[in-house]
N, C-alpha and C positions, 0 to 999 in steps of 0.2 A: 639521443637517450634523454628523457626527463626523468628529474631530480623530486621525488613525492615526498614531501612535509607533509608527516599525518600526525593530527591533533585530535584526541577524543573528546568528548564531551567531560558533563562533569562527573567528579567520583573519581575517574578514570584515569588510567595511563599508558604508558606508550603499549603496555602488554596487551592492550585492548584490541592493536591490530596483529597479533603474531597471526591470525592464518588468511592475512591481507598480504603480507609483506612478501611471503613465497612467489605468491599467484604476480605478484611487479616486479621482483628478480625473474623469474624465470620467464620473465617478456622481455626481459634484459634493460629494464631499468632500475635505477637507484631509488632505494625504500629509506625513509627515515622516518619512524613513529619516535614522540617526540612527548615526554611529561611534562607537563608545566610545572612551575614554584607552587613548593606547597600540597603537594597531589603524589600518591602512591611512594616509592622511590624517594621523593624530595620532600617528602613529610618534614614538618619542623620550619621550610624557608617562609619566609614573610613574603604575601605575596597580594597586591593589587591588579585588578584590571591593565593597568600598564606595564606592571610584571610579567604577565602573561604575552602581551604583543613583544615587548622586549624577547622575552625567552625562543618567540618564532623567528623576529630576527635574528638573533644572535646565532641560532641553530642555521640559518642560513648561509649567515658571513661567515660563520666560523668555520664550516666546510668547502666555505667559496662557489657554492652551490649556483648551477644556472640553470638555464631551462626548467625553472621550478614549476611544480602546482603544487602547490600549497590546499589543503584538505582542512575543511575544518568541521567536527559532528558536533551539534546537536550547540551546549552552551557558547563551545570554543566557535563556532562562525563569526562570534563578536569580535575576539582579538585575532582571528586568523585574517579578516576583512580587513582591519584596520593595519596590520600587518604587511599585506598585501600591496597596499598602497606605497609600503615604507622600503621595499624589497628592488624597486623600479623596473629598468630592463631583465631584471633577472627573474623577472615573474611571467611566465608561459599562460597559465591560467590559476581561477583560483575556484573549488568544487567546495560546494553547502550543502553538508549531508544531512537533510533533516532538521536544520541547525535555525537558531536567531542569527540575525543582522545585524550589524551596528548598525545604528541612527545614533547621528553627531548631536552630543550632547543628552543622549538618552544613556540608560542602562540596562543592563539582564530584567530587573526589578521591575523597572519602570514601565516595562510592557504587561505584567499583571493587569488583572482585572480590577485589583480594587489599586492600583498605582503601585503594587510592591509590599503593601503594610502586612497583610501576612505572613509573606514570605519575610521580608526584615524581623520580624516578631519572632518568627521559626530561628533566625540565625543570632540574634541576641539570646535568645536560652540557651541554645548552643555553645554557646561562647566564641561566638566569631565564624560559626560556622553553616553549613547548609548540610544537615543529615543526608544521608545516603538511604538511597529508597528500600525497602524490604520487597523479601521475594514475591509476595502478592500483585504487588505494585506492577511488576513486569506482564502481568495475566493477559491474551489479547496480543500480544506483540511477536509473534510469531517465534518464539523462543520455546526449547526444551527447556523441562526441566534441570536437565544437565549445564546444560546454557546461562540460565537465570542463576544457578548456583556458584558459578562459575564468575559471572561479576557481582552477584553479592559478593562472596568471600572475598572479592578483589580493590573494590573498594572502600574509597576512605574519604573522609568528611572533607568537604571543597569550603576553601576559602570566602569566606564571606566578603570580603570587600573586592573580588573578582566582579562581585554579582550587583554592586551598589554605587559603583563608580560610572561617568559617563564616557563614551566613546568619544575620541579624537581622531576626525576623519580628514584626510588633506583634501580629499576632492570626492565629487559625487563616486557613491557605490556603484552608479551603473554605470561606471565607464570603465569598469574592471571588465576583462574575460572570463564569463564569470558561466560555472553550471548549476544546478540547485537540482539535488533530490531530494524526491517529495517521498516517502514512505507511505505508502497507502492506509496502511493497519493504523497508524497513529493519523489520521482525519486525512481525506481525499483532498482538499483541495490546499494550497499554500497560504500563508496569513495575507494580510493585508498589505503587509509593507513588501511581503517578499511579491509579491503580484505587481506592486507595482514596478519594483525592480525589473518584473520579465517581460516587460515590455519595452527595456529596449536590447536594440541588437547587435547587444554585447553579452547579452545573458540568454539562456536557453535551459527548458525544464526534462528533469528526465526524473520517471516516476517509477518506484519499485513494491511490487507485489509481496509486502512484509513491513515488520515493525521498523521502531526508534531504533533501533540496535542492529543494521544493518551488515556490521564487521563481525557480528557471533551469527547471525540469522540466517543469513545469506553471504558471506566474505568471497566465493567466487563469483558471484555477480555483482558485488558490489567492485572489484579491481577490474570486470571486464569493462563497467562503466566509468572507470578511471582512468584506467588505458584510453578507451578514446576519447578521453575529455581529453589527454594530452595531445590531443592530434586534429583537434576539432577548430 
């Protein structure tokens, strides 16, 4: 039986997987969707970048969690990656939904086009934070309307120093077990770094016919290609 730590992206919280988490009980494995510091539920806690890996481990040991895969969408692939590493034999595999990568010593930010400055600019008005997208924003991503309203309403402003800190990596990323979904609707091919990641053979690519938001869009296809990442 694997043990699934699932991490949303940002805005987002562990509510993000409720119609993922049936579809992995009812293959008779253990579901754990998982809010970070700072985000929905834990609104109010102070939270960095290393807040956030911390928070995966600790969901980890504190259940004594093994055979894990470890899930991370979209921003969270940064500290679920780095996570990952921290977890040791008790990491099965670890799945990149759509997601960024750490790169040691980089940040969220720091993969911008113009190195982050807008985006930092966005999160000092805010007062420390990264606004949460409007419903337009979602247009294209293979969502209903029902859908899109659904995490508007549910989201809440994501900590800005998540986004502006660098990653702490113990050892290369590709020597993780590692699977990477590519979302089609949100650009056909994977970035730069994550290409080069899947090239070696610890990593494998598996591509889905829908947007960013794979856990409202599609959530029975998304856990069937979780399930066999557990077994891959």
């Amino acid at each position: 039986m694997a043990e699934f730590v699932l991490v949303a992206g940002a805005w987002l919280g562990s509510w993000a997987w409720d119609e993922v988490v049936p579809e992995l009980h009812a293959a008779g494995h253990g579901a754990h969707p998982l809010t970070l510091s700072g985000l929905a539920d834990k609104q109010g806690l102070p939270a960095g970048q290393q807040t956030h890996v911390q928070d995966i481990v600790d969901e980890v040991e504190r259940h004594d969690l093994r055979d894990v895969v470890l899930v991370g969408h979209s921003y969270s692939g940064i500290p679920v990656g780095q996570a990952a590493e921290r977890i040791g034999d008790r990491l099965t595999r670890v799945v990149f939904v759509d997601s960024n990568v750490p790169t040691e010593g980089e940040s969220f930010v720091s993969g911008g086009p113009d190195g982050g400055a807008t985006l930092k600019a966005s999160i000092a008005k805010a007062q420390g934070f990264w606004t949460p997208l409007a419903a337009a924003d979602y247009d294209g991503q293979g969502l209903t309307d029902e859908q899109i309203a659904r995490i508007v309403d549910g989201s809440t402003p994501h900590p800005g120093a998540t986004l502006t800190e660098p990653a702490l990596l113990a050892r290369p990323l590709d020597e993780l077990p590692a699977t990477y979904i590519k979302c089609l609707l949100d650009g056909d091919k994977p970035s730069d770094d994550v290409a080069r990641l899947l090239t070696s053979e610890h990593w494998r690519l598996v591509e889905m016919d829908t947007g960013h938001w794979p856990m409202f869009s599609q959530p029975r296809e998304l856990a069937r290609i979780l399930l066999d990442a557990a077994v891959a």
